[in-house]
mmCIF file of the C-alpha atoms, coordinates in Angstrom:
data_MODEL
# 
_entry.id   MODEL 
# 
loop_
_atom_site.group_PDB 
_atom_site.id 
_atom_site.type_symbol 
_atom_site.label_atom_id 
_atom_site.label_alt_id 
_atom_site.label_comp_id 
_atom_site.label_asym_id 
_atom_site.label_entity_id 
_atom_site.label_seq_id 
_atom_site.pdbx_PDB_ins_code 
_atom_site.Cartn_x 
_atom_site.Cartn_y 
_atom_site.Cartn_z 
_atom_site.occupancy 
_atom_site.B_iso_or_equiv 
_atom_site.pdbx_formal_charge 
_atom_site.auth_seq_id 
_atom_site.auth_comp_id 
_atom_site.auth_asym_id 
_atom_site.auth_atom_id 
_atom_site.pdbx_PDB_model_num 
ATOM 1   C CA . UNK A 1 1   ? -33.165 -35.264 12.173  1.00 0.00 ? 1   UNK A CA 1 
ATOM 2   C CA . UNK A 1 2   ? -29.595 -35.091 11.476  1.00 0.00 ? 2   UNK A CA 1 
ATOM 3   C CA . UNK A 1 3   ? -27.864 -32.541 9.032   1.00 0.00 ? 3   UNK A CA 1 
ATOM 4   C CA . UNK A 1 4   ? -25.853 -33.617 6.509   1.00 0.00 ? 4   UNK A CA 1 
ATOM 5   C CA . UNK A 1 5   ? -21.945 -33.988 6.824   1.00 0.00 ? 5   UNK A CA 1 
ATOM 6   C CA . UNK A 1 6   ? -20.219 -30.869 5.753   1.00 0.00 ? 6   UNK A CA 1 
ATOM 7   C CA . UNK A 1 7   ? -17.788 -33.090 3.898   1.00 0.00 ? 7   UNK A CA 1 
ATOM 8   C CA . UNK A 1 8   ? -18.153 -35.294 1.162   1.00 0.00 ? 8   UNK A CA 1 
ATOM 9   C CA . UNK A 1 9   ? -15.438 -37.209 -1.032  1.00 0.00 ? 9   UNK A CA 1 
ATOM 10  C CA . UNK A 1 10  ? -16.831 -37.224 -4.815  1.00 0.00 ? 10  UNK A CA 1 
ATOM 11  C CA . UNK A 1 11  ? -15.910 -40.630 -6.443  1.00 0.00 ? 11  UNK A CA 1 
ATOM 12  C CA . UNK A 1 12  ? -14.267 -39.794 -10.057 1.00 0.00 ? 12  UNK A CA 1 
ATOM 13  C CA . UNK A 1 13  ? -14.931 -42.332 -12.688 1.00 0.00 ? 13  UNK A CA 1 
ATOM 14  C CA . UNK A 1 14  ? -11.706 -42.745 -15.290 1.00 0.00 ? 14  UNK A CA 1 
ATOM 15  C CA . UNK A 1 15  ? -8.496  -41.365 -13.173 1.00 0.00 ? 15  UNK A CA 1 
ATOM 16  C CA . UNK A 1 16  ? -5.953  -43.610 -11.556 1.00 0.00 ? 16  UNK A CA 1 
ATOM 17  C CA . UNK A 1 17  ? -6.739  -44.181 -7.850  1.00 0.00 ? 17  UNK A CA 1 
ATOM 18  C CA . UNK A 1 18  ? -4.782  -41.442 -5.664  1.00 0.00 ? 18  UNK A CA 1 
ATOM 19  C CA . UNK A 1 19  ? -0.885  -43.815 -4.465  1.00 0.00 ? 19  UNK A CA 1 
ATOM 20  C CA . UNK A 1 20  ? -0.928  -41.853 -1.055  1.00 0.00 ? 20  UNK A CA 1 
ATOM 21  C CA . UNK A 1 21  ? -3.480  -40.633 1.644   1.00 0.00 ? 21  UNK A CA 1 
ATOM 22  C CA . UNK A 1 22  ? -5.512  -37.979 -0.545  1.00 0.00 ? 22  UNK A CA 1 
ATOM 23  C CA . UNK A 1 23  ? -9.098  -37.878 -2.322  1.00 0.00 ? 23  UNK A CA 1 
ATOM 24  C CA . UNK A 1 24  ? -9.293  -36.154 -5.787  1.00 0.00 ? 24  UNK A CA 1 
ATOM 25  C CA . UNK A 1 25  ? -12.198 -34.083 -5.307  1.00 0.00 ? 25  UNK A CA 1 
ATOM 26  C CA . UNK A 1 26  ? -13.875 -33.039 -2.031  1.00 0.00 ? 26  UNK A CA 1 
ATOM 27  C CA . UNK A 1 27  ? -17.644 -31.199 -1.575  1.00 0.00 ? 27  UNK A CA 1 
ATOM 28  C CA . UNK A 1 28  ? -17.617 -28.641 1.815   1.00 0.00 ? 28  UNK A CA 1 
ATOM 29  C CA . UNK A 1 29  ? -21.013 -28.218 2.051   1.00 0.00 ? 29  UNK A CA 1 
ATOM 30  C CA . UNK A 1 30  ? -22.103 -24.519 3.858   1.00 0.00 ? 30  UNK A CA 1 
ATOM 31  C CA . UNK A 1 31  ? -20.736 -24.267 7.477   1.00 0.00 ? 31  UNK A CA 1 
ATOM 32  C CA . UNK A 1 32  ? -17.878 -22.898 9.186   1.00 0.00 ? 32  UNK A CA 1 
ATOM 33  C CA . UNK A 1 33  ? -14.873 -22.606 7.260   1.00 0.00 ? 33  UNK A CA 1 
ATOM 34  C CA . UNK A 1 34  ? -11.440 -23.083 9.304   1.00 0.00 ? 34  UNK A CA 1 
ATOM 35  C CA . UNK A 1 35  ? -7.893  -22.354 7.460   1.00 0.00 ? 35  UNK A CA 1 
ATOM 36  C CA . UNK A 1 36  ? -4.733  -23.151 9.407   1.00 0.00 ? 36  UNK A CA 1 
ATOM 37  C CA . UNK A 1 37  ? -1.335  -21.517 8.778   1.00 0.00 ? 37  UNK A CA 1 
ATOM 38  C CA . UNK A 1 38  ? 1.627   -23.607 7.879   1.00 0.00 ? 38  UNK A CA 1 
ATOM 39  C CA . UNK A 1 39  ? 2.355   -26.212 11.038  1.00 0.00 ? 39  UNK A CA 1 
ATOM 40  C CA . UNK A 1 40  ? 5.869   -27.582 11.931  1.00 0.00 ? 40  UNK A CA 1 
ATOM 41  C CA . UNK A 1 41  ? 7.229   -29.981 13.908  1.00 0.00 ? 41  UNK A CA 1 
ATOM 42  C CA . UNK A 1 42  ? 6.792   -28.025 17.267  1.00 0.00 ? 42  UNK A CA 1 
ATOM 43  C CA . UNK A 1 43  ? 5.775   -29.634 20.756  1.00 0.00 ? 43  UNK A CA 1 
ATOM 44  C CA . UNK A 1 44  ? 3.984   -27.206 23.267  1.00 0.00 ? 44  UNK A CA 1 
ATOM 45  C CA . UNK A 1 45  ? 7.351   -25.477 24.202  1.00 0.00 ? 45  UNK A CA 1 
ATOM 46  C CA . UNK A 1 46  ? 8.057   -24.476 20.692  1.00 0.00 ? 46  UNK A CA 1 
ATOM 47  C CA . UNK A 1 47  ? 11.042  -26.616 20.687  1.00 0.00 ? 47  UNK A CA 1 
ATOM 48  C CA . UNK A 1 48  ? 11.563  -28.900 16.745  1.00 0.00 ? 48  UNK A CA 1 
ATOM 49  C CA . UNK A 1 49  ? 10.301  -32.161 17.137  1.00 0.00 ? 49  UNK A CA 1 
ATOM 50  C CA . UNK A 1 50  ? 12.576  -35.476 15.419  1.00 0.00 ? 50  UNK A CA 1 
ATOM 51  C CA . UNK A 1 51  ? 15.333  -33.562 13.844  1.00 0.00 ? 51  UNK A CA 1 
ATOM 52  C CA . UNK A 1 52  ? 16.253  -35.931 10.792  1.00 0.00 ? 52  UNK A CA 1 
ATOM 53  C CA . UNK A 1 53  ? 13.178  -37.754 11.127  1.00 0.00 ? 53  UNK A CA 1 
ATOM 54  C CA . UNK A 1 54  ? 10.194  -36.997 8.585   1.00 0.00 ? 54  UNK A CA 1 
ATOM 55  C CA . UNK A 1 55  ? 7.867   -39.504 10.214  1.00 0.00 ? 55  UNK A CA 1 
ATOM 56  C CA . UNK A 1 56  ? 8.246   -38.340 13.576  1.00 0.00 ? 56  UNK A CA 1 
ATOM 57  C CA . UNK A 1 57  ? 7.725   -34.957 12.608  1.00 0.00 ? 57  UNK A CA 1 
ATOM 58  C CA . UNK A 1 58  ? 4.933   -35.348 10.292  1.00 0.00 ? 58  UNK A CA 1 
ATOM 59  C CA . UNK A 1 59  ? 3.464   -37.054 13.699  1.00 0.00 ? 59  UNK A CA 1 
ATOM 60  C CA . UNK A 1 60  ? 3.667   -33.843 15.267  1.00 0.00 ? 60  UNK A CA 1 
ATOM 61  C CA . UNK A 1 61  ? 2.907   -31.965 12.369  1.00 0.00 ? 61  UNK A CA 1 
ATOM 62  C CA . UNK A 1 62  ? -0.724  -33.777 12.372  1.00 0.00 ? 62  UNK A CA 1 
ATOM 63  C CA . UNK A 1 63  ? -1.387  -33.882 16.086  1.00 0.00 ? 63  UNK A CA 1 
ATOM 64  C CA . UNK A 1 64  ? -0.447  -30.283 16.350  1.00 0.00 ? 64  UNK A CA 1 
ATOM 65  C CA . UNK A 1 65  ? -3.146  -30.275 13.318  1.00 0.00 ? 65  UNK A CA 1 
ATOM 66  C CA . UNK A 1 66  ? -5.611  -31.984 15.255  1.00 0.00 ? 66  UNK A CA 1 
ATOM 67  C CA . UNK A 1 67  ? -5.266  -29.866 18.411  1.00 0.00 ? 67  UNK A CA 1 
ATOM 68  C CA . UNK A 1 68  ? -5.769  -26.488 16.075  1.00 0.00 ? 68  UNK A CA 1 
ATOM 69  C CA . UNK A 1 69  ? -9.223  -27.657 14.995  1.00 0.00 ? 69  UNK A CA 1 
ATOM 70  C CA . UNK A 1 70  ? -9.949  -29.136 18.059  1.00 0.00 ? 70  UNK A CA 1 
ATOM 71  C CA . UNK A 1 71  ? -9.918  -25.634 19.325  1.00 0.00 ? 71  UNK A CA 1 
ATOM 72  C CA . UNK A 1 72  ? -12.040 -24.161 16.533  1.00 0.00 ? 72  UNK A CA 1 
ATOM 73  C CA . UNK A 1 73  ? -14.797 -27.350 17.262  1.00 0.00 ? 73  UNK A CA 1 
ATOM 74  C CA . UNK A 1 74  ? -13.542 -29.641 15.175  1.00 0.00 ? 74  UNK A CA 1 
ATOM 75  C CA . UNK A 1 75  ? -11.576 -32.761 14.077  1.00 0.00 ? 75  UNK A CA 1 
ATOM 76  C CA . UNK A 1 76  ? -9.525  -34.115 11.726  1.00 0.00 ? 76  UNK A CA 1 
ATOM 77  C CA . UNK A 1 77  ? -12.048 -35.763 9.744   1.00 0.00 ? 77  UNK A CA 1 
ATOM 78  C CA . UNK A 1 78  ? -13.405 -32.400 9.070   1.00 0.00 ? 78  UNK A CA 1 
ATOM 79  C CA . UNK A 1 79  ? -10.364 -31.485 6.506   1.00 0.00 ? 79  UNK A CA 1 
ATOM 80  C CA . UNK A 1 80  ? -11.033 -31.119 3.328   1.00 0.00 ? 80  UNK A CA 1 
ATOM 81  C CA . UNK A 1 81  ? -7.646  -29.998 1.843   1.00 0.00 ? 81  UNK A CA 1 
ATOM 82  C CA . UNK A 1 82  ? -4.160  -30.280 2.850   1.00 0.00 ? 82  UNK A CA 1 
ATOM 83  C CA . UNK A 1 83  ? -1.350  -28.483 1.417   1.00 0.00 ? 83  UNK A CA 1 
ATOM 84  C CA . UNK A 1 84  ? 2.092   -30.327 2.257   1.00 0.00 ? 84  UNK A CA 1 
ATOM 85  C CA . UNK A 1 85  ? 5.103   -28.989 2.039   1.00 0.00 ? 85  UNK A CA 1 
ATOM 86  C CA . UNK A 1 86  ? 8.270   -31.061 2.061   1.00 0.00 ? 86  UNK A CA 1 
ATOM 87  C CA . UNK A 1 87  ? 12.498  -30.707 1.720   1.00 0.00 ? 87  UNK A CA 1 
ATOM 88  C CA . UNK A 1 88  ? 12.318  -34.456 -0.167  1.00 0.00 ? 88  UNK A CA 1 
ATOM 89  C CA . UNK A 1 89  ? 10.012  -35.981 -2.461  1.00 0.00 ? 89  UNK A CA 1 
ATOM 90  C CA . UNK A 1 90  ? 11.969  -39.401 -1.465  1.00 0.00 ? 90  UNK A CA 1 
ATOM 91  C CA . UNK A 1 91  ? 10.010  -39.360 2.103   1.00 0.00 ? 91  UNK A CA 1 
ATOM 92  C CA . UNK A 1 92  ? 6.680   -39.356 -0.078  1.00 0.00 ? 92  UNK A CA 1 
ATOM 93  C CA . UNK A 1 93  ? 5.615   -42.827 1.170   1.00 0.00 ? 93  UNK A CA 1 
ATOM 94  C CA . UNK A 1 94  ? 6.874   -42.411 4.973   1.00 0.00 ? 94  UNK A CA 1 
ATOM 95  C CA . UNK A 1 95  ? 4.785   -39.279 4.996   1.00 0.00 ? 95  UNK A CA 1 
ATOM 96  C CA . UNK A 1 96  ? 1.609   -41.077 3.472   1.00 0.00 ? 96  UNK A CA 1 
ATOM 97  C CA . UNK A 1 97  ? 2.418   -44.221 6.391   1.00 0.00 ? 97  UNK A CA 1 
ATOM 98  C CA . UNK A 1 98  ? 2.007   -41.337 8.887   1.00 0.00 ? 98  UNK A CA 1 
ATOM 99  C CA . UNK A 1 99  ? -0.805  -39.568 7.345   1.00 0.00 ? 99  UNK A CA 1 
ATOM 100 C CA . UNK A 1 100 ? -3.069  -43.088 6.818   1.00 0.00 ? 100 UNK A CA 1 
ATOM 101 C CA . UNK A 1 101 ? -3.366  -43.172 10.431  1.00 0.00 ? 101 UNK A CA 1 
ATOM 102 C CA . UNK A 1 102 ? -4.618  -39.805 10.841  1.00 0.00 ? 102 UNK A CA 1 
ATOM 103 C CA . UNK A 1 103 ? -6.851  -39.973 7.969   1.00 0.00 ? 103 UNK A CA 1 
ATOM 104 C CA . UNK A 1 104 ? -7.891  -43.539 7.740   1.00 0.00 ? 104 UNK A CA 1 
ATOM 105 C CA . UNK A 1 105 ? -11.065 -42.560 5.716   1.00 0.00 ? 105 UNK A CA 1 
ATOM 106 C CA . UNK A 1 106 ? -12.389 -40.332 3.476   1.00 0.00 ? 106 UNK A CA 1 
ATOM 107 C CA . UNK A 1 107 ? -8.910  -38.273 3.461   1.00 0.00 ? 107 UNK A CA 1 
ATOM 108 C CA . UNK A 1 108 ? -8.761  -34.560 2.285   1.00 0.00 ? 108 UNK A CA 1 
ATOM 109 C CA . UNK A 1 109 ? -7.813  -33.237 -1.154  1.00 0.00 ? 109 UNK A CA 1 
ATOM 110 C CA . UNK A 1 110 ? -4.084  -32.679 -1.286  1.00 0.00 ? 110 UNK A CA 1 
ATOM 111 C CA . UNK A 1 111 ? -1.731  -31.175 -2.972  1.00 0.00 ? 111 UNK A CA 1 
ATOM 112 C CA . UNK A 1 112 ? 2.538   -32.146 -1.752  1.00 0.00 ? 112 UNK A CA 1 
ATOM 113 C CA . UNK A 1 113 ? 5.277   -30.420 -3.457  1.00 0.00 ? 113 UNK A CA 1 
ATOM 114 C CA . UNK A 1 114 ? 9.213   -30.142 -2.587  1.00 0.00 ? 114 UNK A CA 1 
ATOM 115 C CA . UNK A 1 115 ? 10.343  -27.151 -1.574  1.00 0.00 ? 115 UNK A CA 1 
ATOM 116 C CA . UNK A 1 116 ? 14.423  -26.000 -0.868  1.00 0.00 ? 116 UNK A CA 1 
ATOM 117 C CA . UNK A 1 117 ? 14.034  -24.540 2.720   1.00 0.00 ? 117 UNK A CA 1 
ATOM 118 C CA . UNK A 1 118 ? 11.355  -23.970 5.160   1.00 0.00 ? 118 UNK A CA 1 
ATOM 119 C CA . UNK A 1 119 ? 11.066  -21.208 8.321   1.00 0.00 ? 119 UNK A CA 1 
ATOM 120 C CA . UNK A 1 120 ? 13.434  -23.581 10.172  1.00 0.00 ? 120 UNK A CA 1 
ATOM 121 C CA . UNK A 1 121 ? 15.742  -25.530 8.891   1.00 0.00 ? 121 UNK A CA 1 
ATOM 122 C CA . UNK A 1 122 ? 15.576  -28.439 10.874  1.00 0.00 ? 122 UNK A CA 1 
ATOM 123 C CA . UNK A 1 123 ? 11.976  -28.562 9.400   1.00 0.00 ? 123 UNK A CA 1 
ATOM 124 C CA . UNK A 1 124 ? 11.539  -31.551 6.419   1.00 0.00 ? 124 UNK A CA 1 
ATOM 125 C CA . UNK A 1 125 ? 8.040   -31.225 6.593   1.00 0.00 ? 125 UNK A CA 1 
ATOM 126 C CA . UNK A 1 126 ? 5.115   -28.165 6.772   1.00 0.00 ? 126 UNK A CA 1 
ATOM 127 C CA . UNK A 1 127 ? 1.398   -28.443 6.468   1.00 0.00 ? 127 UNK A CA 1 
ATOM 128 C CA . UNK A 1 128 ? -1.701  -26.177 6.029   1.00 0.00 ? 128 UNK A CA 1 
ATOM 129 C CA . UNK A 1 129 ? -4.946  -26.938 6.267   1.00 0.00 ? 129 UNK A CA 1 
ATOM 130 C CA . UNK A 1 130 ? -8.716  -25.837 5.454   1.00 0.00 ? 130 UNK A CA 1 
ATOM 131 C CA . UNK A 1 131 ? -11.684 -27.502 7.322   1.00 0.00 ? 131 UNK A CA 1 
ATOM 132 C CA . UNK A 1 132 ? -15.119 -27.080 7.308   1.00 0.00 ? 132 UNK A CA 1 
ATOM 133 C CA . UNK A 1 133 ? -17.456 -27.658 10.234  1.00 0.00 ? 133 UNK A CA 1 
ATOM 134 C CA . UNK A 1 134 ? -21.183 -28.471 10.283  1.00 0.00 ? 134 UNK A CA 1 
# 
């Protein structure tokens, strides 16, 4: 016998379907909880990753993402909320063309807002994120 998933996406009746990579409400059933700090765009060598460019560094953003919970046991379907942290709304739908192939189903809850500066400058983008593992 299999346990249940640890994540499940709750279907809302009568609100507008989410117009990026997010689900309105998400269940974490009990397990292991995982919270990661604030990512940027850094490679291995802590060097900024696409200066000037807010897909490639929400690419790195994600697979730097993915490598965190990889080392607490998990994945990136295991996400249940992202918080997203950006210099420009305008790179909304770039961000979300990024983000659909890291979370091409059941995405996590999200939340994005603009912000005037991060840690780094070069930075456009900066995401947390809480998981929760069976």
């Amino acid at each position: 016998m299999t346990s249940p998933a640890a994540k499940e996406i709750v279907p809302v009746e009568n609100m507008a379907a989410p117009r990026g990579v997010w689900s309105v409400a998400t269940v974490a059933r009990p397990g292991r909880l995982v919270f990661v700090s604030g990512l940027l765009a850094k490679d291995a060598a802590g060097e900024i990753v696409g200066v000037g460019d807010v897909g490639a560094q929400t690419e790195q953003v994600l697979k730097n993402l993915a490598q965190a919970l990889k080392a607490a046991g998990g994945t990136l379907a295991d996400v249940v909320r992202v918080d997203v942290y950006i210099r420009s709304m305008s790179h909304f739908a770039e961000i979300h063309a990024v983000r659909r192939r890291y979370f091409p189903k059941d995405p996590p809850a999200s939340t994005m807002v603009e912000v005037s500066r991060l840690t780094d400058e070069r930075c456009l983008i900066e995401i947390t994120a809480i998981a929760v593992l069976p």
